[in-house]
C-alpha positions, 0 to 999 in steps of 0.5 A, a space after each residue: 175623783 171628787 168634784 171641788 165645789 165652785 165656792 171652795 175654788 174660790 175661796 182657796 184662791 182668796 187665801 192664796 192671794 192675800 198679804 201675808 201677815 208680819 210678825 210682831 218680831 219682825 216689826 220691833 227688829 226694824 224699828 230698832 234698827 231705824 232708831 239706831 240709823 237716825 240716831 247715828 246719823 244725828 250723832 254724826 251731824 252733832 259731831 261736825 257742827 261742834 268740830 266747826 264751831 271750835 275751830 271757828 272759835 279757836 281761830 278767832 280766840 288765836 286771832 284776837 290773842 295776837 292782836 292784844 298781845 303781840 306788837 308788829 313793830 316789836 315782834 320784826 325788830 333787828 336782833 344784831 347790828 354790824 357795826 362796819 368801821 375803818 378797821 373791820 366789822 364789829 357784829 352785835 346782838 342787842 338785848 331787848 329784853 334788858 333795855 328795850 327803849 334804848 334799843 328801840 332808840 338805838 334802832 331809830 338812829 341807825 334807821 336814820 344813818 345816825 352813826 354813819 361816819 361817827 368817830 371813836 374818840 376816845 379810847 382808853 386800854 384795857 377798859 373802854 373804846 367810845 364813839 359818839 358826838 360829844 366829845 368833852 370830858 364824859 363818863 370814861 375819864 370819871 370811870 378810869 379813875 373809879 376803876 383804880 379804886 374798886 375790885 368789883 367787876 358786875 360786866 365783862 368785856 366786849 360789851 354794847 351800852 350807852 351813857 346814862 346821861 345821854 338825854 342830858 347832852 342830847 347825844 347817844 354814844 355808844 361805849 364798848 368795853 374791852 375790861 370787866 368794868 367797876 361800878 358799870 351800872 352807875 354809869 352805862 346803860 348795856 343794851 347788847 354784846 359784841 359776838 363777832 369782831 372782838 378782834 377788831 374791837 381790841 385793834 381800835 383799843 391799840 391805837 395811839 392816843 394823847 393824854 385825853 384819850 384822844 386816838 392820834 389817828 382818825 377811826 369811825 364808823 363807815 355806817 351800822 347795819 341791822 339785822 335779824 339773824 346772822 
């Protein structure tokens, strides 16, 4: 057997233990590879940071939306009010968008007991009962005689309004109709519709009365109460 030479042992020993080379191939397929991972993981972090900014945004786009455009006090006002007389209780759905400052007004006075103990005094059959503070002449008799005059009919009963005159004799009085009424809009200013109670409203307007229109026998309003369903 040949003797190997002492410097080819050691050369032999030198290649085995050096590094071994990398292909070009191999260092091109992890360098996409990185590439991709940090382009994933920017693309992800782009994602997250615009998310939050939106929503940031929407949020106080919402929150300043509401505050320009929506009012507190509008937005919480009663929707119905129950009318508790000495005959029963009469339940009303008012109309804010038709009249919103006499319904405005009209909620002021019912916070204040405005109507607590008012009277009707003044019913007329087959056409309108009325309560209130004055108690002269006023709209109904006027409308009484109109209303043998004119066919037309614009309301129908069961209607909530008030005087158009009211500001003038510094009261609010409060008319229901129990008739489709002529030429309502010249004199009554509608602001909701009685949906409960009609019965009630029809039992007042039965009552005796003198030839003013004047019911014989005391009936009023106990008090009046709010609220924002039924």
């Amino acid at each position: 057997m040949a003797r190997i030479k002492p410097q080819a042992l050691l050369q032999q020993s030198k290649r085995k233990k050096g590094p071994s080379r990398i292909s070009a191939t191999t260092i091109i397929f992890y360098s996409l590879i990185l590439v991709l991972l940090a382009f994933f993981l920017f693309a992800t972090y782009r994602h997250w940071s615009n998310r939050s900014r939106f929503r940031s945004e929407n949020q106080l786009s919402v929150s300043e939306g509401e505050n320009t455009f929506v009012d507190p006090r509008k937005s919480d006002l009663p929707g119905y009010a129950v009318l508790n007389t000495s005959k029963g209780s009469i339940i009303v759905e008012l109309h804010k968008e038709s009249a919103p400052e006499v319904v405005d007004e009209f909620i002021d006075l019912c916070q204040k007991g405005h109507f607590k103990g008012m009277l009707f005094h003044r019913v007329i059959k087959h056409f309108v009962i009325q309560a209130g503070d004055n108690e002269g002449a006023g709209a109904t008799e006027d409308w009484n005689l109109r209303g043998k005059q004119h066919t037309s009919m614009k309301h129908e009963a069961f209607m909530l309004g008030t005087s158009k005159g009211k500001h003038l004799n510094k009261g609010f009085d409060l008319f229901i109709t129990t008739a489709p009424i002529p030429e309502l809009n010249e004199k009554l200013i509608v602001f909701g519709q009685v949906i409960k109670g009609e019965d009630i409203v029809q039992e007042i307007e039965e009552v005796d009365t003198d030839e003013h229109y004047k019911p014989k026998i005391s009936i009023g309003i106990l008090d009046v109460s709010l609220a924002q369903k039924i």
